[in-house]
VOTI-295873 format. One record per residue (C-alpha): residue number from 1; residue in one letter; x, y, z. Coordinates in nm, 4 decimals. Layout:
BEGIN
+-----+----+----------+----------+----------+
!   i ! aa !       c1 !       c2 !       c3 !
+-----+----+----------+----------+----------+
! NUM !  A !        X !        Y !        Z !
...
+-----+----+----------+----------+----------+
This chain:
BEGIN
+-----+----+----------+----------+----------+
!   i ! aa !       c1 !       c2 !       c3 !
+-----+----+----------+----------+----------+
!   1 !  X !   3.9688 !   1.4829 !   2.5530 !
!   2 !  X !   3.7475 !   1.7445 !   2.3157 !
!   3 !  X !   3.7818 !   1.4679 !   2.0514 !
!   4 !  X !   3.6858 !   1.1727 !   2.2482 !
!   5 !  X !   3.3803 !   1.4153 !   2.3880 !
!   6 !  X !   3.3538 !   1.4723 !   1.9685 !
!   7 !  X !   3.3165 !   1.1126 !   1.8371 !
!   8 !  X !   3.1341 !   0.9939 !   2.1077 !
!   9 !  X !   2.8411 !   1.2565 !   2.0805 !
!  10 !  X !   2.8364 !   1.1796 !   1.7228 !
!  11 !  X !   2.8288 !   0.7864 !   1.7689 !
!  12 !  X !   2.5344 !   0.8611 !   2.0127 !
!  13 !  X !   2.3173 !   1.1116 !   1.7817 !
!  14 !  X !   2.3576 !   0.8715 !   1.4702 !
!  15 !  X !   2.2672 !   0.5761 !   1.6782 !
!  16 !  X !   1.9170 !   0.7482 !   1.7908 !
!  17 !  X !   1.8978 !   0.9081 !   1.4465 !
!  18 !  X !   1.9420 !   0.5465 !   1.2947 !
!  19 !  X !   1.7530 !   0.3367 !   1.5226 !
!  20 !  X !   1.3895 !   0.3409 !   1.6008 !
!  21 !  X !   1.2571 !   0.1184 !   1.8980 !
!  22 !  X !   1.1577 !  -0.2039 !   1.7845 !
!  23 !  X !   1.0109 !  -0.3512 !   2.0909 !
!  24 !  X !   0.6478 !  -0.3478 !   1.9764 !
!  25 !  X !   0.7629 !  -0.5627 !   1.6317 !
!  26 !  X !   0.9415 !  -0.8453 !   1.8578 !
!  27 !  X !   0.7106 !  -1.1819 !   1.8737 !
!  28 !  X !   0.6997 !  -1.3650 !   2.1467 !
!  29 !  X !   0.8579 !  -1.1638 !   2.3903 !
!  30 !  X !   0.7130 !  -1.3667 !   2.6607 !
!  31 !  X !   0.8165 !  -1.6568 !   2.5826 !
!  32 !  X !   1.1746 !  -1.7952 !   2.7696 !
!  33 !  X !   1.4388 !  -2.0484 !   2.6059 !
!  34 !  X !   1.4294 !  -2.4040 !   2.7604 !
!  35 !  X !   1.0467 !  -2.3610 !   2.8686 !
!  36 !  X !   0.7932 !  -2.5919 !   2.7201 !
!  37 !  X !   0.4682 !  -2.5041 !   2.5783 !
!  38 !  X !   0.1986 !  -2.7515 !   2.4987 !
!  39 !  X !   0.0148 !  -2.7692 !   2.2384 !
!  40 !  X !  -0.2953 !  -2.8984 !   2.0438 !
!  41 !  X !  -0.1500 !  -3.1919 !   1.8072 !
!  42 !  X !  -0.5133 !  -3.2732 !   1.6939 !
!  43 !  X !  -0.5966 !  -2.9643 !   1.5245 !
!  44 !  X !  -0.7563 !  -3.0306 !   1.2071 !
!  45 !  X !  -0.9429 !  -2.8253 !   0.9030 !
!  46 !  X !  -1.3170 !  -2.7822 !   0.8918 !
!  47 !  X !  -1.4982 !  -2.8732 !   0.5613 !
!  48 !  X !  -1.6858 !  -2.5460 !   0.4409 !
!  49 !  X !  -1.8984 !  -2.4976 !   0.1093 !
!  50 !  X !  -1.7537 !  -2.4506 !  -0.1759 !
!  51 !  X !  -1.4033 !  -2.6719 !  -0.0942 !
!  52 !  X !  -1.3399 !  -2.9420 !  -0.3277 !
!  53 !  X !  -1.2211 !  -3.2042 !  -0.1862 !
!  54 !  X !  -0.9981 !  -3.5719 !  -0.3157 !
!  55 !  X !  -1.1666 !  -3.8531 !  -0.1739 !
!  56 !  X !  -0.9464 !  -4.1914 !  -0.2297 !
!  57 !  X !  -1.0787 !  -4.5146 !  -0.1574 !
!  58 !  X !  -0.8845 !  -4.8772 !  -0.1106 !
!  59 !  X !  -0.9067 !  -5.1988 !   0.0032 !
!  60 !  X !  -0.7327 !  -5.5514 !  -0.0070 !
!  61 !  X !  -0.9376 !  -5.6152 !  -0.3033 !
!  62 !  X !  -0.8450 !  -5.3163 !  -0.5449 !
!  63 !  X !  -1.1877 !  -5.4326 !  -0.7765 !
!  64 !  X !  -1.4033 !  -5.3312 !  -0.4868 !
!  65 !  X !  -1.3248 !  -4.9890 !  -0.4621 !
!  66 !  X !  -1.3058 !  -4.8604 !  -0.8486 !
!  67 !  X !  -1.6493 !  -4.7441 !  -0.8221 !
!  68 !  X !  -1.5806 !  -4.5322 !  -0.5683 !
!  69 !  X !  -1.2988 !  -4.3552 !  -0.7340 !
!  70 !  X !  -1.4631 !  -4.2162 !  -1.0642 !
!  71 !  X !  -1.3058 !  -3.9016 !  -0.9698 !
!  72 !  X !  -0.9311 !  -4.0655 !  -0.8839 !
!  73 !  X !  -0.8194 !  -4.1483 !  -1.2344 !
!  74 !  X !  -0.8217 !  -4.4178 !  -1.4944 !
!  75 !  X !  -0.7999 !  -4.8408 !  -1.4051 !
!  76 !  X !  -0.6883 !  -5.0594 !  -1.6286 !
!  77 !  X !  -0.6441 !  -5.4718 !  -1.5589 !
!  78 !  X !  -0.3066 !  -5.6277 !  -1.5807 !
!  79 !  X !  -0.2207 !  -5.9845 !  -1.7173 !
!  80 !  X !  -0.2725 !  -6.1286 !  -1.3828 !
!  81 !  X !  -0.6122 !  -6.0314 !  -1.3608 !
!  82 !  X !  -0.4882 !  -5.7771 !  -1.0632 !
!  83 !  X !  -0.6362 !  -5.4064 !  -1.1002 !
!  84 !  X !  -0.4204 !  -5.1027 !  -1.1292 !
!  85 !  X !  -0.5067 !  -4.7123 !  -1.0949 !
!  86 !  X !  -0.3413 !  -4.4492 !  -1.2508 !
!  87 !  X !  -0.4275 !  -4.0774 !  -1.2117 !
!  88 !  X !  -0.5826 !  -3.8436 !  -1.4012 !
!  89 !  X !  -0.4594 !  -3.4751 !  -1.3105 !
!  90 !  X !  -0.7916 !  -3.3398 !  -1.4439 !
!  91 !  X !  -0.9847 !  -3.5484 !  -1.2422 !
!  92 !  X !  -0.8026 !  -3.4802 !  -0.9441 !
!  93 !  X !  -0.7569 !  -3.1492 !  -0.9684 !
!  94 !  X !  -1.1905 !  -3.1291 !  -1.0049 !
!  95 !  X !  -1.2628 !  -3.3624 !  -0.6883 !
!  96 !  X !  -1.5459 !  -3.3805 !  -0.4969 !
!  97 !  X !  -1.7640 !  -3.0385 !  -0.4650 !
!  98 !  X !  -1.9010 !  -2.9094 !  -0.1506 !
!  99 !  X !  -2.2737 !  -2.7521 !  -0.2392 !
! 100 !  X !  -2.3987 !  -2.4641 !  -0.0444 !
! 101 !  X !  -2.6141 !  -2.6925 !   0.2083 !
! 102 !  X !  -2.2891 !  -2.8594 !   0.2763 !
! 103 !  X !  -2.3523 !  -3.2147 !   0.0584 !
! 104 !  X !  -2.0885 !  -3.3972 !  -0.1821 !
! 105 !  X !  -2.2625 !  -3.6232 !  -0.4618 !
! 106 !  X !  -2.0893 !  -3.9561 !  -0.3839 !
! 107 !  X !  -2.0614 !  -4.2717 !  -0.6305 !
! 108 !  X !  -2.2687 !  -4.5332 !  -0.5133 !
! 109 !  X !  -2.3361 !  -4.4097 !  -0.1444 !
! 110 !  X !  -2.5028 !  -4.0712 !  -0.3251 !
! 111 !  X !  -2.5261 !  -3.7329 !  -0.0775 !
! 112 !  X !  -2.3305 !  -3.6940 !   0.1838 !
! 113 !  X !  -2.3545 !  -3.4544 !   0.4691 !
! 114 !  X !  -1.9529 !  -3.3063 !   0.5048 !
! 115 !  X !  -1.9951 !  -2.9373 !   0.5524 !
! 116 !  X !  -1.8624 !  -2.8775 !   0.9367 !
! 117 !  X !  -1.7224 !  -3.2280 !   0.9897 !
! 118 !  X !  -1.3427 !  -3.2084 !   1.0519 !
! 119 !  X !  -1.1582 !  -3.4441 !   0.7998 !
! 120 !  X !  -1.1470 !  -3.7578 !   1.0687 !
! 121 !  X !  -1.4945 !  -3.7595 !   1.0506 !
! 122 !  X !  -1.5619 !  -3.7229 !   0.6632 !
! 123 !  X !  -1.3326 !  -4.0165 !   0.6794 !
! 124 !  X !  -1.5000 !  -4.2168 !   0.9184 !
! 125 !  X !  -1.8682 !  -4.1450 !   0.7734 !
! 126 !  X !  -1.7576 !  -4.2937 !   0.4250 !
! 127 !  X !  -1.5886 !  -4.5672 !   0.5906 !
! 128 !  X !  -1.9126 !  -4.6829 !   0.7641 !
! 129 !  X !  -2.1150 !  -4.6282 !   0.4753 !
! 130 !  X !  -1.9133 !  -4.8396 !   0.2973 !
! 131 !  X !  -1.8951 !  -5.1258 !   0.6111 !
! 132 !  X !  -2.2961 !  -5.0909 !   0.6098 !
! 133 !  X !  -2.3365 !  -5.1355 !   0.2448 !
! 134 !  X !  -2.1841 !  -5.4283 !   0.2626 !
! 135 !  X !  -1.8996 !  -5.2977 !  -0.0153 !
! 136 !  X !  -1.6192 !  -5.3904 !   0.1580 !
! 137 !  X !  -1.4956 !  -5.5330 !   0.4880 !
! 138 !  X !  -1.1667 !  -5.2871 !   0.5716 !
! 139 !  X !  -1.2124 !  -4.9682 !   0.3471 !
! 140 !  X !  -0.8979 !  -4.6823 !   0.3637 !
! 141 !  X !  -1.0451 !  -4.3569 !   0.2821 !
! 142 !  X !  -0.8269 !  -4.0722 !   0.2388 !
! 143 !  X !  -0.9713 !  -3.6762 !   0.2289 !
! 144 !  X !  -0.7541 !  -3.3850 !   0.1409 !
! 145 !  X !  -0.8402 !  -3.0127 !   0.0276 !
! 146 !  X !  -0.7695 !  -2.9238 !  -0.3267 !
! 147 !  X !  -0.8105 !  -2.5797 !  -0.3001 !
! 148 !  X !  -0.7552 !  -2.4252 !   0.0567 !
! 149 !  X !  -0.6966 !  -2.0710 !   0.1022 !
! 150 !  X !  -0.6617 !  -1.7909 !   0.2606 !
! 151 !  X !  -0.6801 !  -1.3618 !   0.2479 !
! 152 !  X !  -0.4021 !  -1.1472 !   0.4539 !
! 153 !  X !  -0.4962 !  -0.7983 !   0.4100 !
! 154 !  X !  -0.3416 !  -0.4859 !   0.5817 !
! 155 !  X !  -0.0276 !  -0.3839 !   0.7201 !
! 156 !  X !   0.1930 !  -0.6466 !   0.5346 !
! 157 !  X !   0.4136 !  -0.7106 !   0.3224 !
! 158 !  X !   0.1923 !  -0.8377 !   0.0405 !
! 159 !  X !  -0.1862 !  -0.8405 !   0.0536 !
! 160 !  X !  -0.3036 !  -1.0915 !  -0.1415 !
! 161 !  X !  -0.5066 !  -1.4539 !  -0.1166 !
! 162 !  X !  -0.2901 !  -1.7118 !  -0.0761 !
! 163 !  X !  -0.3432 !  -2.1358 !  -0.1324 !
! 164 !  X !  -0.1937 !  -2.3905 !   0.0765 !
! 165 !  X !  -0.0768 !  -2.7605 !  -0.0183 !
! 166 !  X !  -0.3019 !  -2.9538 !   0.2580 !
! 167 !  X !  -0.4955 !  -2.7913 !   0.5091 !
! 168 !  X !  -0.2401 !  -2.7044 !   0.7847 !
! 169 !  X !  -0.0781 !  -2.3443 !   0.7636 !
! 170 !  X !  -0.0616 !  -2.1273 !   1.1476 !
! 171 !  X !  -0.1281 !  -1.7822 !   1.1641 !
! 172 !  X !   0.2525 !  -1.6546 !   1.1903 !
! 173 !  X !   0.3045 !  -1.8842 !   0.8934 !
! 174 !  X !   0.0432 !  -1.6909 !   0.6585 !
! 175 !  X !   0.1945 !  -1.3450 !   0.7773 !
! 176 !  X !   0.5370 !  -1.4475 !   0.7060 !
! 177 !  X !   0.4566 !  -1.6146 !   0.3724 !
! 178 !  X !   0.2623 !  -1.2207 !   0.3237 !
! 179 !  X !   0.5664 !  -1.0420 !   0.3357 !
! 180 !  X !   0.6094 !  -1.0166 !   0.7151 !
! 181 !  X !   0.4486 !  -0.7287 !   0.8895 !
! 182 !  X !   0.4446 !  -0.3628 !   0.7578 !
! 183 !  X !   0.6777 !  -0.0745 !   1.0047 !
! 184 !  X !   0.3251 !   0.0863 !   1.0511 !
! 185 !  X !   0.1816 !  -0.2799 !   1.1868 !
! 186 !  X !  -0.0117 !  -0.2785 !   1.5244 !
! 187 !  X !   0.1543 !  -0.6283 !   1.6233 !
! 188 !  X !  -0.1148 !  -0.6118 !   1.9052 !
! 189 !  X !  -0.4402 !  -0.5912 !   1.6194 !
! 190 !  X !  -0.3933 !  -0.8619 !   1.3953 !
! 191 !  X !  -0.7753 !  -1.0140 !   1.3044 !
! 192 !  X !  -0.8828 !  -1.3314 !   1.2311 !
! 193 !  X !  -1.1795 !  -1.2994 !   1.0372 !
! 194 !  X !  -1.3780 !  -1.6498 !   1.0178 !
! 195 !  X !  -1.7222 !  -1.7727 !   0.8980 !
! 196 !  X !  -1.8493 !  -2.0303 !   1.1831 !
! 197 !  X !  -2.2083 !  -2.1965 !   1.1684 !
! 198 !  X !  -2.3568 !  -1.8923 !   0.9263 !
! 199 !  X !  -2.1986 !  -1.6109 !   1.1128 !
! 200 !  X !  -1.8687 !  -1.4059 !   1.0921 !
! 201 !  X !  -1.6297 !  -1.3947 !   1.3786 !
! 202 !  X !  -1.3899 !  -1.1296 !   1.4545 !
! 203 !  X !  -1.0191 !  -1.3066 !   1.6750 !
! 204 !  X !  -0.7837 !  -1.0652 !   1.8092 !
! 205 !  X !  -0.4516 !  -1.1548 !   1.8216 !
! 206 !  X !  -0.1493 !  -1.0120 !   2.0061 !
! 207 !  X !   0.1998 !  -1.1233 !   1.8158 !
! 208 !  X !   0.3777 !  -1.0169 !   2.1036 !
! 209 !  X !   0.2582 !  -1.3274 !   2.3343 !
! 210 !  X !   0.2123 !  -1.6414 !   2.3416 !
! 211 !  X !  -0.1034 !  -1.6262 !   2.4021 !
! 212 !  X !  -0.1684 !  -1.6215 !   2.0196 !
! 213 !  X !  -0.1128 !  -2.0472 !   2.0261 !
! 214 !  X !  -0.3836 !  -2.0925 !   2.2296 !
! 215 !  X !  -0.5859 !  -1.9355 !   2.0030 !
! 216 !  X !  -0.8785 !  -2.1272 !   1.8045 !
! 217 !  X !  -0.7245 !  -1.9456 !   1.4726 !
! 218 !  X !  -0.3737 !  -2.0031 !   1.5301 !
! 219 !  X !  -0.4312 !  -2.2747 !   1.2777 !
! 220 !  X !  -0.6076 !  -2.0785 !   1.0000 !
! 221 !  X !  -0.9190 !  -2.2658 !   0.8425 !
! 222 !  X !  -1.0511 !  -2.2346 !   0.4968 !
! 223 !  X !  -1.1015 !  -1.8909 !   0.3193 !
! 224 !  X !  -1.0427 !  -1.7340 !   0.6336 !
! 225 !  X !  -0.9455 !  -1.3483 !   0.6620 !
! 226 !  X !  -0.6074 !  -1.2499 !   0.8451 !
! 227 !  X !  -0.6177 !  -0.8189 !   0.8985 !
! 228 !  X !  -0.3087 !  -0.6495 !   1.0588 !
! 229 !  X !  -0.4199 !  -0.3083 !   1.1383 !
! 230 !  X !  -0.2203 !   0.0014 !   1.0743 !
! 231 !  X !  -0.1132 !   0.1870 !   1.3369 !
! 232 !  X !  -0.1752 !   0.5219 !   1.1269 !
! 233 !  X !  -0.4004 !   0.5663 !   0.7376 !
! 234 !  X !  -0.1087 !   0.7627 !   0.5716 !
! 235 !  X !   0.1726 !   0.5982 !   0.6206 !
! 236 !  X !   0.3664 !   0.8051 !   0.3694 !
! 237 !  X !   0.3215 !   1.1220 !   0.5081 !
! 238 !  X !   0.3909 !   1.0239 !   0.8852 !
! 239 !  X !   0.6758 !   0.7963 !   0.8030 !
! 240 !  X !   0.8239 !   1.1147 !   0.5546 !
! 241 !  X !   0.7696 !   1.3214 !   0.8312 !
! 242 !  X !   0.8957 !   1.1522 !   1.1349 !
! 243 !  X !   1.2324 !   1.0664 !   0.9259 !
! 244 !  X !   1.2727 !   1.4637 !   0.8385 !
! 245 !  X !   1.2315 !   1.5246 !   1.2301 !
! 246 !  X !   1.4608 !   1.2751 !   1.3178 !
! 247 !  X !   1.6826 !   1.4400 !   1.0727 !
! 248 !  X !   1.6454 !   1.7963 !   1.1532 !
! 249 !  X !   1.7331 !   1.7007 !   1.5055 !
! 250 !  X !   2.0355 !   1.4852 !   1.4518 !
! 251 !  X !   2.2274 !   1.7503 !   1.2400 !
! 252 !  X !   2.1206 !   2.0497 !   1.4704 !
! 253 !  X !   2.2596 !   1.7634 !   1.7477 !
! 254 !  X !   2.5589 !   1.7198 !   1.5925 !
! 255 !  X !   2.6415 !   2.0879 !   1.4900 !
! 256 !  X !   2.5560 !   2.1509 !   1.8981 !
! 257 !  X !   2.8435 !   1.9059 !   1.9051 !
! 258 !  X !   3.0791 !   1.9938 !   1.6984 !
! 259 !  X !   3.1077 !   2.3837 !   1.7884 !
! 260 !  X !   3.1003 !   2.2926 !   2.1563 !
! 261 !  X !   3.3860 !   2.0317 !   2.0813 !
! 262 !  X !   3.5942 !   2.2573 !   1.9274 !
! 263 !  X !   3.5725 !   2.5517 !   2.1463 !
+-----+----+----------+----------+----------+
């Protein structure tokens, strides 16, 4: 009986020595299996200053649209008289540069107004620019970011900017891609940090409910700011601390055990 009493007390201290409650660090923990959530499907990124954008243009009649693709490559005419494009990774990789006051310098149509339109409706303004001109009939314009990025600071894993292929990346996928939250994270304080119409704005975000899709910076935007706040400056010294506690109580636990056990 004294050894059952024994093992069990130590199972019991070196579970509470080992373990530390993890409740706070669990996402979602309102959220139930085999509910559905809806969600926005037409979320898409803001042009800002400063983002360089690839603007393709195409039609039925490829000759049409090569001077609105000086920026798309090279075009060369094959024995048929039919026009091909090939790319030019230089080119590309340069694309179309958003100016402070929010203009691109466009072949042929000249400035155009982008800054704060959402992609959909860059797209649609070049299309019917093009219709009005009279350059072609059914223009297919195609916009996407060539250098989109982001900053997670904070309690992470890695702090760091970080650049995204497109212009779609949510907030729990920019933490993850950081290195996960730190053991001193404050899951309820992670900041959004966003520059909106000449301001910045400051979005709280609680990982711990769902709430967090609804918000407006759930999808991140360009050069946006994600902060996880610490739950304590120096880390070190608490965490060294609180794991020599825990210790220093465990074996005096144990010991407690033991010489009750055997007696």
């Amino acid at each position: 009986m004294n050894k059952q009493i024994l093992w069990a007390s130590i199972l019991a201290v070196l579970l509470l020595a080992s373990c530390r409650s993890n409740k706070d660090y669990i996402y979602l923990q309102d959220m139930r299996v085999g509910s559905s959530y809806p969600f926005d499907t037409n979320i898409e990124a803001t042009i800002q200053r400063d983002d360089r954008l690839s603007i393709t243009v195409s039609c039925k009649n490829p000759e049409l649209a090569i001077p609105f693709n000086i920026h798309g490559g090279s075009f060369s005419v094959n024995a048929d008289g039919s026009i091909s494009a090939g790319s030019s990774s230089s080119a590309k990789e340069k694309g179309y540069r958003v100016d402070v006051d929010g203009y691109i310098d466009f072949p042929i149509l000249g400035r155009l107004l982008v800054g704060g339109l959402k992609v959909s409706e860059a797209v649609n303004l070049i299309k019917s620019r093009l219709i009005e001109g009279d350059y072609m009939k059914d223009p297919i314009v195609s916009i996407e970011f060539l250098n989109f990025k982001y900053t997670v600071l904070g309690a992470v894993g890695s702090n760091g900017s970080y650049s995204v292929d497109g212009d779609r990346i949510t907030l729990l996928e920019a933490i993850a891609k950081a290195g996960d939250l730190a053991i001193n994270a404050q899951v309820d304080r992670v900041l959004v940090i966003r520059e909106e119409n000449g301001e910045r704005k400051v979005y709280a975000h609680d990982l711990r409910s769902r709430s967090v899709f609804d918000s407006p910076c759930y999808y991140l935007q360009q050069n946006d700011i994600v902060y996880v706040e610490p739950k304590y400056r120096k880390k070190d010294t608490e965490d060294r601390w609180w794991q020599i506690s825990t210790l220093l109580i465990s074996l005096a636990s144990l010991a407690c055990s033991i010489i009750w056990a055997t007696k």
